[in-house]
N, C-alpha and C positions, 0 to 999 in steps of 0.2 A: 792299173786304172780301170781295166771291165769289170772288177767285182767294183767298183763305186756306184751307183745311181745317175739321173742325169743332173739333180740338183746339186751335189754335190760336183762334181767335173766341171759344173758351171761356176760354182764358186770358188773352187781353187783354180779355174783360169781368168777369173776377174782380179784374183790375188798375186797372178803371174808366179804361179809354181805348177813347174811339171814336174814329170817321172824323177828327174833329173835331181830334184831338191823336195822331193816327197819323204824320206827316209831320213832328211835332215832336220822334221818335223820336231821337236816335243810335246809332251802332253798340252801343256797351254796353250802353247802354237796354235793347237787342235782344240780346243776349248777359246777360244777367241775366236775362230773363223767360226765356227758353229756351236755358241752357248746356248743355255736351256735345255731344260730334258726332254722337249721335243726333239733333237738332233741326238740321242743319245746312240740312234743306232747309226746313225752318218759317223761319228767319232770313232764308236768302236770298230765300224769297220775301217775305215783309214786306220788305225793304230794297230788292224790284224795286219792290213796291207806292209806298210811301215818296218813291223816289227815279225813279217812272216818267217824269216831265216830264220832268226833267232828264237821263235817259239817252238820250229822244227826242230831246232837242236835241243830243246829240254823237254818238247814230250807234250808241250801244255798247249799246243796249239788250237786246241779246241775249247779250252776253258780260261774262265776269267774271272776271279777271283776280287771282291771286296776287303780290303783291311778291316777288323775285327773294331776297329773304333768307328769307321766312318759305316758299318752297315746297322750298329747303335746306334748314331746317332740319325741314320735315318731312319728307324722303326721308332725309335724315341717321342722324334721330332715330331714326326706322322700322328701317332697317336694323341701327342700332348694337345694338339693343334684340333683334333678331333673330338677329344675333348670337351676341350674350350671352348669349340664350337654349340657344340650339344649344352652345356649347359648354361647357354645363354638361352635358350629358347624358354620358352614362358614355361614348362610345365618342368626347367632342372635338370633333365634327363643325363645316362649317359649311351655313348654309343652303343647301338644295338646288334645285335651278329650279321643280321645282311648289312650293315652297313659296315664292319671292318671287312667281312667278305670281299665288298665292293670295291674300297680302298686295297685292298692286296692285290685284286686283280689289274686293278688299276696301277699299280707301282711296277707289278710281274711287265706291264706294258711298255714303263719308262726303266727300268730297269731287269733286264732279264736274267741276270747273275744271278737276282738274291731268288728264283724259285722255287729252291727246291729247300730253301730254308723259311722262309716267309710265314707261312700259315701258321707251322709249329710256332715262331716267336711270337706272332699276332695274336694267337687263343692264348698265352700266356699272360691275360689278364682279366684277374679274379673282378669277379661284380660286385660291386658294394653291401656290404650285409646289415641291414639295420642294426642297430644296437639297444642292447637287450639293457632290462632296466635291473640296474642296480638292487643288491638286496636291500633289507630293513635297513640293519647295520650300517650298511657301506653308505647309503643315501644320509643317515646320519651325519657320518663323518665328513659328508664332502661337503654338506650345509656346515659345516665349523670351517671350512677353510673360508679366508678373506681375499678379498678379491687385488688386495696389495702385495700377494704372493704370487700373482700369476703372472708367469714369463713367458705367454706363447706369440704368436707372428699377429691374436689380433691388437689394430690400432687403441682398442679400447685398454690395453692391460697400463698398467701404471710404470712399468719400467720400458716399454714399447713406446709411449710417450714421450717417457723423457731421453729416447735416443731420437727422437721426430722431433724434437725441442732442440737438443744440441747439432744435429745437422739442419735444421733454419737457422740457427745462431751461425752458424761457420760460410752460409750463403749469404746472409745479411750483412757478415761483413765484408764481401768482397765488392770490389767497386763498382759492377753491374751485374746485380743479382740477376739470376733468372726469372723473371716473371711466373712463370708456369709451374717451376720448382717450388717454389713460395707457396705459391698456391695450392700445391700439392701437399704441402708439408702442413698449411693451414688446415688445410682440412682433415688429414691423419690428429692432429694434435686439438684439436678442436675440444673438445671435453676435458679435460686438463686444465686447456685454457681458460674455460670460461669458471670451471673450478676456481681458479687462482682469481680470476678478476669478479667475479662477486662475491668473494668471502668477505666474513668480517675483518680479517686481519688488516686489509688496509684502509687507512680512514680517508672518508672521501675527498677531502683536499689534499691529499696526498698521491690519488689513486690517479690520476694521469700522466703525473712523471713517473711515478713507480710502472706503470704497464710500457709508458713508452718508452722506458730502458729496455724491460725483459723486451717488449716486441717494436722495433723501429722499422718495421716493413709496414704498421701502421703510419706510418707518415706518407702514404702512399695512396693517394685517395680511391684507386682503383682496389686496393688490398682493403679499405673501410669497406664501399658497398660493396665487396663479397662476404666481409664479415656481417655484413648487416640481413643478406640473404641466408645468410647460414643460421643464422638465428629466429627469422620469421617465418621463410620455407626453405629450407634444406634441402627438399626434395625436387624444388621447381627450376634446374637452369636457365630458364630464362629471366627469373626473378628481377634483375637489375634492369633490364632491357623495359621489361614492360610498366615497373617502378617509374623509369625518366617517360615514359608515353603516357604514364597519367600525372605525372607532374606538368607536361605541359600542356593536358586539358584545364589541370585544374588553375595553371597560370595563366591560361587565358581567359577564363571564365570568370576568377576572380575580378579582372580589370573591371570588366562592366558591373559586377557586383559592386565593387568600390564606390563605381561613377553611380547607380543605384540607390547605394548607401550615403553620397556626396559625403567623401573624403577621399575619392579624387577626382581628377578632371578626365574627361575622355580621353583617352590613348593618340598623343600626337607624335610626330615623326624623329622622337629622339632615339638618341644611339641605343646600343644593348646596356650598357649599363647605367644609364639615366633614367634607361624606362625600368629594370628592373628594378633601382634604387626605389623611386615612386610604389613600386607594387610594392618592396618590403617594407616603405615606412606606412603604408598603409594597411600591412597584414593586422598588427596588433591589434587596432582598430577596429577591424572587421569584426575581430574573432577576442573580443576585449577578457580581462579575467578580472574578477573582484576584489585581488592582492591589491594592495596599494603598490608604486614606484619605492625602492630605495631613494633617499633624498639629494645622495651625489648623481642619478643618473637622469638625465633631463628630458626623455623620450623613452617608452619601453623599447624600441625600436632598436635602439642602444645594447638591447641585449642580445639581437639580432647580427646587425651590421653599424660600423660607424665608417665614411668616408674622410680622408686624411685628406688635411688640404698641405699647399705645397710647403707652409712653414710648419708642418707639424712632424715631428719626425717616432715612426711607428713605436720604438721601444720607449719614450720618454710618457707614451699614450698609455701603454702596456701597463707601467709601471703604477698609473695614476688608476688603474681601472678595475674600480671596485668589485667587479662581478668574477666569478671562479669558472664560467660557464663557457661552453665555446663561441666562439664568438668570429667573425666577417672582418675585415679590415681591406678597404681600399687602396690603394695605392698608384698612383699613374702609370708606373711599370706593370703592376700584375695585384693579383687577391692573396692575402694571406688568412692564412686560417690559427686563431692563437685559442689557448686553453689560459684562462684566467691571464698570468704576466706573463706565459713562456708560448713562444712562436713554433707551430707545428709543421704547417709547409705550405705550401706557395701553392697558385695555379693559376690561368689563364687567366685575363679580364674577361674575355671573349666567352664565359662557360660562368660570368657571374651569376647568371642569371639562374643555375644549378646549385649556386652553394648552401641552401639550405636544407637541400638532400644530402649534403655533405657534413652539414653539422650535426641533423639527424644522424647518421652513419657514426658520428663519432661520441654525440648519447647512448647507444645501442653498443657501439665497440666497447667504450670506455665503463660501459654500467652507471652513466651519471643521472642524474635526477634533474628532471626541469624546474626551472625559477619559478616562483609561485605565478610572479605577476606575468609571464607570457605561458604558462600553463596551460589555456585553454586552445590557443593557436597551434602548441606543438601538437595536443593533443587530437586537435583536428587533422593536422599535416598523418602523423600517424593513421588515423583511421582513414582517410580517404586517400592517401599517395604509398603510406606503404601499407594499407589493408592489415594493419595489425589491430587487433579488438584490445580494449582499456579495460583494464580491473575494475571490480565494482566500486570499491572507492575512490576509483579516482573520475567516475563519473559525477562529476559536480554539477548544481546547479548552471553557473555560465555555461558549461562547456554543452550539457541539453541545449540550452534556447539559442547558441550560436549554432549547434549541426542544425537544430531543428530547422532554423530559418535560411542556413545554407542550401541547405535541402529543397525546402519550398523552392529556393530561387531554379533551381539546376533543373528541378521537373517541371 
């Protein structure tokens, strides 16, 4: 117990081990009472102590010895990590010689076995060498290969894909996918995807059960507006976040626009979805389009959201309901979200007053096209909620004199 420290003699008698049951230690033993490689030299010395007979008897009492995997995998380790580190930094880099220097000296600290091997393993890697440009010939040749042959680790290659495609398929079907995994795999496969969902191959009334077989993690309204960020800024993580903070400027701003525009009444003390109901049957209105109504639908609003009263029962509505377009459905229990006759998925009452950034999300996921006759309203939602600019054709007369005058109003 004199070759121990005081720290150490203090911890093995708060442990209630003396002299007595020292020797009956094992490695763990000693690796529990004192973890971390700041104790490394408190360990090895109780384990000289420990084990001093017996290292007299072989000769080795003075040296200590790393297993040939575990002193790889801690130069590995070190290095990979070192790495990574470095080329995250804005200019790419990789480690430079005083800095693996520094690292050896620093591990010689927490490990003093490996130094008389260290240095030799650490300068054992070579620096990245530019690569030299291809001849005439050979540059030839690599512009004839296609990009449907290439099998390497990035996300972009086509057979890469479609192993990112078959494990989201294999988490979608288990009964609590993982969130994050999903997400993860949306975004690997992403390119692919959106390949498959605007080709011509599928015709547009077809094109939302056919996607929501291949992808049913779209049924998932948080899975929509990530797809919806991935497609207008990619680059922006917060996109969603700041998406719902100017939806609810522009939800509030409208109200007085309405009451402005009398088509509607001042904002009084109804619940969340009475007053939301109000602002959506009023959007159309605001923000009107020059299509004429289909004749089965009695309000363009109708294309928006319809509220189910208590003898209507939702599929028999479905069924009667002319439009192919995503569409709001009320219900006393909760909001459903339906595509033409087939029912997509549910969500809160309480978050009604969001579902048209949810229906957006699902124009944008699904690659659909807006209904003529509320054309100018989406097209407004678009440019001022989610900051996405309109092709030149589809800037139409209405849809000018409705920003135009929005605008006035907001400045």
């Amino acid at each position: 117990m004199d070759q121990l420290d005081e720290v150490t003699i203090a911890t093995l008698r708060a442990a209630k081990i003396g002299e007595e049951l020292l020797p009956s230690l094992t490695r763990d033993d000693i690796k529990d009472l004192f973890p971390g490689p700041e104790n490394v030299h408190r360990r090895r010395a109780i384990w000289l102590v420990v084990n001093k007979d017996e290292l007299k008897r072989l000769g080795t009492d003075n040296t200590v010895d790393l297993s040939k995997e575990l002193f790889c995998r801690l130069i590995r380790n070190t290095m990979c990590n070192m790495i990574s580190i470095a080329r995250t930094t804005e200019d790419a880099r990789y480690p430079n010689r005083p800095e693996v220097n520094a690292m050896a000296k620093r591990l010689v600290e927490y490990y003093p076995m490996i130094k008389d091997w260290l240095m030799k393993r650490l300068s054992n890697v070579r620096s990245p060498k530019k690569g030299t440009h291809p001849a005439k010939k050979q540059r030839r040749d690599v512009g004839e290969l296609t990009t449907s042959d290439y099998d390497g680790d990035s996300s972009a290659s086509t057979k890469s894909q479609a192993r990112h495609y078959k494990t989201l398929q294999e988490i979608c079907r288990s009964k609590k996918p993982n969130k994050a995994s999903v997400t993860h795999l949306l975004n690997l496969e992403f390119e692919s995807r959106r390949r498959f969902i605007t080709s011509d191959t599928i015709k547009e009334q077809d094109r939302p059960i056919k996607i929501l077989e291949a992808y049913s993690c779209f049924k998932d309204l948080d899975h929509v507006l990530d797809e919806l960020q991935r497609i207008i800024q990619p680059n922006n993580a917060n996109y969603v976040s700041e998406m719902r903070n100017r939806w609810d400027d522009f939800y509030s701003k409208v109200q007085f626009y309405g009451v402005m525009k009398k088509v509607m009444k001042p904002p009084k003390t109804l619940d969340g979805v009475e007053h939301a109901t109000a602002v959506f049957r009023a959007l159309p209105l605001l923000f009107p389009s020059s299509t004429t109504l289909p004749k089965r639908l009695g309000a363009s609003s109708e294309a928006v959201f319809h509220v189910l009263t208590a003898s209507e029962d939702p599929d028999a509505y479905l069924r009667q309901q002319p439009l192919s377009c995503p569409v709001l459905l009320v219900c006393e229990d909760n909001c459903m979200i339906a595509i033409g006759n087939t029912p997509v998925t549910t969500f809160d009452r309480k978050k009604f007053h969001e579902g048209l950034l949810y229906l957006l999300g699902y124009y944008y996921c699904l690659h659909l096209t807006y209904p003529k006759f509320i054309s100018t309203l989406l097209s407004v939602l678009q440019t001022e909620v989610l900051q996405d600019s309109l092709h030149d054709r589809d800037l139409t007369a209405s849809y000018k004199k409705a920003i135009a005058e929005w605008r006035s109003f907001i400045e």
